[in-house]
C-alpha positions as CSV (number, residue, x, y, z in Angstrom):
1,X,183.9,69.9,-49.9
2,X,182.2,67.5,-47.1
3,X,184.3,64.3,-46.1
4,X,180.8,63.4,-44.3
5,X,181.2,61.9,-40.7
6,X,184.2,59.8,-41.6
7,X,188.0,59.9,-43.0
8,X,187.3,58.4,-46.6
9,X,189.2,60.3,-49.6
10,X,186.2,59.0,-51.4
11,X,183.6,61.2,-50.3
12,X,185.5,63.9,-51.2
13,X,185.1,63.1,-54.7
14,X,181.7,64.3,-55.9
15,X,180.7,65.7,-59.1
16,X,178.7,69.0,-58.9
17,X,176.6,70.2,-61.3
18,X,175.6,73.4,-62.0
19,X,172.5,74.7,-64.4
20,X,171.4,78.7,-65.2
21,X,172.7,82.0,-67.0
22,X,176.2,82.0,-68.6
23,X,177.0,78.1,-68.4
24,X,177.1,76.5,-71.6
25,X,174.5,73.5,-72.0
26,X,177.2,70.1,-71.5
27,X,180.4,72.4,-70.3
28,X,182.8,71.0,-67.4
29,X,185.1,72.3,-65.5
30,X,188.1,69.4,-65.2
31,X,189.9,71.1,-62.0
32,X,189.2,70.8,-58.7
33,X,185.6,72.7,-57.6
34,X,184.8,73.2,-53.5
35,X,181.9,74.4,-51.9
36,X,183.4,77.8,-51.0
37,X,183.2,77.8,-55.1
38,X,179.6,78.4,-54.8
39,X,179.4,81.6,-53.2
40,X,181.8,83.6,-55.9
41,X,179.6,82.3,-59.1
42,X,177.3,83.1,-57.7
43,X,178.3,86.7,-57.0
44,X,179.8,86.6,-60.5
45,X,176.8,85.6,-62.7
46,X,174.7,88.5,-60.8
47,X,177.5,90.9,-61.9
48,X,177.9,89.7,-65.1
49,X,173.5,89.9,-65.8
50,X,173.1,93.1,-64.0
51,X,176.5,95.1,-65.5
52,X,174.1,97.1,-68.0
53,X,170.8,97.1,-65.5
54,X,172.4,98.3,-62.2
55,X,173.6,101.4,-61.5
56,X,177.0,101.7,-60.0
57,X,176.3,102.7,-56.3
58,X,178.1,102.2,-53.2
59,X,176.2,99.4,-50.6
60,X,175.2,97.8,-54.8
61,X,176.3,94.9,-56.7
62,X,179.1,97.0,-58.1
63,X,179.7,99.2,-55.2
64,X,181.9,97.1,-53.6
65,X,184.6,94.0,-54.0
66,X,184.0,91.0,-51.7
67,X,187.0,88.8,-50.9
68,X,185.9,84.7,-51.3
69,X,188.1,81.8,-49.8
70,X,186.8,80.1,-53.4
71,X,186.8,81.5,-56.8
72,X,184.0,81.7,-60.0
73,X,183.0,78.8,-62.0
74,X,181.6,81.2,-64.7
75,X,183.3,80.0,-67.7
76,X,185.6,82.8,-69.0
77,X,186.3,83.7,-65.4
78,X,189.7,83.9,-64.4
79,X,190.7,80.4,-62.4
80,X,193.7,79.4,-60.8
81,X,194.7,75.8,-60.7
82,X,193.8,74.1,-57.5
83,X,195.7,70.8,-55.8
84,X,194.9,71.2,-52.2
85,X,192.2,72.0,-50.4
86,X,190.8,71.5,-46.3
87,X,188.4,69.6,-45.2
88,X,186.8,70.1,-42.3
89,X,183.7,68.2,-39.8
90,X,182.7,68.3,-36.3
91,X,181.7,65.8,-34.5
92,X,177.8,65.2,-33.1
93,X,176.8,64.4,-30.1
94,X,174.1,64.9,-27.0
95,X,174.5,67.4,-24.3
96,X,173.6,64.7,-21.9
97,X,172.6,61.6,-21.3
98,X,168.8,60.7,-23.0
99,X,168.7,57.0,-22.0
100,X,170.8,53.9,-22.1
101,X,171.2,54.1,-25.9
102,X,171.6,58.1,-26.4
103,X,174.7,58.7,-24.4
104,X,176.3,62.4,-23.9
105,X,178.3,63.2,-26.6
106,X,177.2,60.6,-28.7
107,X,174.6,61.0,-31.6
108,X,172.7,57.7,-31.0
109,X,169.2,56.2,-30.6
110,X,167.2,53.2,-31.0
111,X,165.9,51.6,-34.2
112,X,163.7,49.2,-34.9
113,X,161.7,47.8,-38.0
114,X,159.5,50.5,-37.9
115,X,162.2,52.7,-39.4
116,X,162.4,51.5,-42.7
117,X,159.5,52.1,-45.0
118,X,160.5,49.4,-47.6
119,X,162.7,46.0,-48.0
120,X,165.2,44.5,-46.5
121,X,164.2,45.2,-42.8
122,X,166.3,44.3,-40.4
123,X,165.5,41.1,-39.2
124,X,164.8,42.5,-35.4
125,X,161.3,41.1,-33.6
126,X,158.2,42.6,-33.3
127,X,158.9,44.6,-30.0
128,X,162.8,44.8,-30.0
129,X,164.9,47.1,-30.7
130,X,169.0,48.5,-31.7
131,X,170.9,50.8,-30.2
132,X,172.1,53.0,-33.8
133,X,175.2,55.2,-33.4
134,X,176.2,57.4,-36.4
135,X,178.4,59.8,-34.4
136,X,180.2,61.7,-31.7
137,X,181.3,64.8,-30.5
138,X,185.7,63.4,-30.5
139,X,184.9,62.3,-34.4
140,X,185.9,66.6,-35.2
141,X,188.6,67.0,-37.3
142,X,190.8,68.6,-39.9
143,X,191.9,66.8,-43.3
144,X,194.5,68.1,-46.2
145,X,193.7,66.4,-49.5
146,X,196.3,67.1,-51.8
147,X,195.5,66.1,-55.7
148,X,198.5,67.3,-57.6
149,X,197.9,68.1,-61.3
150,X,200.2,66.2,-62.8
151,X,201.1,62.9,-60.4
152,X,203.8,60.8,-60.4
153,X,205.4,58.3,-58.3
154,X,208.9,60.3,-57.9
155,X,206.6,62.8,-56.0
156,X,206.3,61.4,-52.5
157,X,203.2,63.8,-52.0
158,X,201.5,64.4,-54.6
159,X,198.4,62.4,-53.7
160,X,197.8,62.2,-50.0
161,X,195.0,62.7,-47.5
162,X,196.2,64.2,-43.9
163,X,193.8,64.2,-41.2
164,X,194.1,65.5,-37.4
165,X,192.1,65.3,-34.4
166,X,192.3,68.0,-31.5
167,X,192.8,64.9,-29.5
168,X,196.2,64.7,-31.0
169,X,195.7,61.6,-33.5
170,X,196.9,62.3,-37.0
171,X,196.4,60.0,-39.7
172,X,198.3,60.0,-43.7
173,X,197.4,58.0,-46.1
174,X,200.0,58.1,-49.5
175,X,197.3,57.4,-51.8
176,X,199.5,56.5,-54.6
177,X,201.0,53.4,-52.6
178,X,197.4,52.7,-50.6
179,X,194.3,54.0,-52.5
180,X,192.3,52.1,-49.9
181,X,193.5,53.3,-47.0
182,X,194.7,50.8,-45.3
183,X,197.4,52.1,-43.0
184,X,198.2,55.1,-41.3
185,X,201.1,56.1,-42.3
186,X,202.1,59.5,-40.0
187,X,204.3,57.5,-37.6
188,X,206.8,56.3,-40.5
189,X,206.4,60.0,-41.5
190,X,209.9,62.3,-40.3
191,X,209.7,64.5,-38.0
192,X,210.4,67.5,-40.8
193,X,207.8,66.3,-42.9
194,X,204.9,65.8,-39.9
195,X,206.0,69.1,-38.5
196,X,205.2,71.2,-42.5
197,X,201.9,69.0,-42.6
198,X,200.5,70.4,-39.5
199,X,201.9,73.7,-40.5
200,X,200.0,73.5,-44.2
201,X,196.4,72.6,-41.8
202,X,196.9,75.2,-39.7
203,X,197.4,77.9,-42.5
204,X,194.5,76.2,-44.6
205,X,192.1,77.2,-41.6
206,X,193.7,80.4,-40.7
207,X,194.3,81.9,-44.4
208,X,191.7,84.4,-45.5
209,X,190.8,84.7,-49.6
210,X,191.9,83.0,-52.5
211,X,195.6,84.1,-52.5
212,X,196.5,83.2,-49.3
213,X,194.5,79.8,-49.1
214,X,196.1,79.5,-52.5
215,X,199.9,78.6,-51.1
216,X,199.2,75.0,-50.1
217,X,198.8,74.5,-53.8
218,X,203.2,74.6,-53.5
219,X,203.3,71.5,-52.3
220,X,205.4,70.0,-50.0
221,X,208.8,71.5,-49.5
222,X,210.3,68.4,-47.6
223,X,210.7,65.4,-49.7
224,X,212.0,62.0,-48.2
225,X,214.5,61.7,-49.8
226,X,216.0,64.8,-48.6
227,X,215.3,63.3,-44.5
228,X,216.8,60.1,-44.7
């Protein structure tokens, strides 16, 4: 999934819809569902409508086993339960400078009313113009969002977004406690629990295939209680 060019847990919660062979008309899937999902059912639905058309042949559809990070969305398909997943965006940004406006690493340039085709325009006059900045190159970074299956309160992470920066800046949000976001809670965070947090991002970029991207869905094994 794509948190877009900004730490929100909201972006990451988009509904995806899928239409063709082997999905029934009004079917959902209730769990979790990435992009790396894509690839798999993909894979899957060509298996599944070529099994009596293809002949089995090495380099062919059934010739070989591929290894996805994600898994099918076929229905029928064998799933594993997912709540944890990374996220992960780098930063835009020039090469060099372009003008006063469009700086090196930055992704900016100047708008005017021209821009928009329709109403509101900015109320800017005839000749003026903004400097517009969306993005830069330091805005790069990693996120856990954990969703447990079955929240509750007694479970210190159960719902949380993580996110780090290779600048060094970490921020955790407890969404149980702040849904909005509204302080970063990694410094009141102990040592043992920012130390396994950083440990779970570096394995959910490093881990290769479903069963070994699949261990972050553990949990935590520190809980608070057991650090103060």
């Amino acid at each position: 999934s794509v948190l877009s060019s900004g730490i929100n847990a909201e972006y990451g919660r988009v509904p995806m819809f899928v239409s063709g062979p082997l999905f029934p008309k009004g079917s959902s899937v209730g769990g979790i569902v990435l992009n790396i999902d894509i690839a798999p059912t993909v894979v899957d639905v060509a298996k599944q409508l070529t099994e009596d058309k293809t002949p089995d042949q090495e380099g062919g559809i059934h010739g070989y086993e591929l290894a996805f990070d994600g898994q099918s969305l076929v229905p029928g398909s064998t799933q594993q339960s997912r709540s944890s997943f990374v996220i992960e965006y780098n930063g835009e940004g020039n090469d060099q400078d372009k003008d006063d406006c469009s700086r090196k690493d930055m992704r900016c340039w100047y708008k005017d009313n021209t821009v928009w085709a329709t109403p509101p325009h900015f109320d800017i006059p005839k000749g003026e113009k903004f400097c517009f900045c969306e993005d830069s190159r330091n805005n790069t970074f990693i996120c856990e969002r954990r969703i447990s299956a079955q929240l509750t309160l007694e479970d210190d992470f159960s719902d949380f977004l993580h996110c780090h920066f290779p600048s060094g800046f970490s921020e955790f949000y407890d969404l149980h406690q702040d849904p909005f976001q509204e302080k970063n809670g990694w410094g009141d965070l102990p040592e043992e629990v920012r130390f396994e947090l950083m440990g779970r991002l570096e394995w959910g970029v490093r881990c290769r295939g479903l069963e070994e991207c699949s261990v972050l869905n553990r949990g935590l094994q520190t809980k608070l209680n057991e650090t103060a």
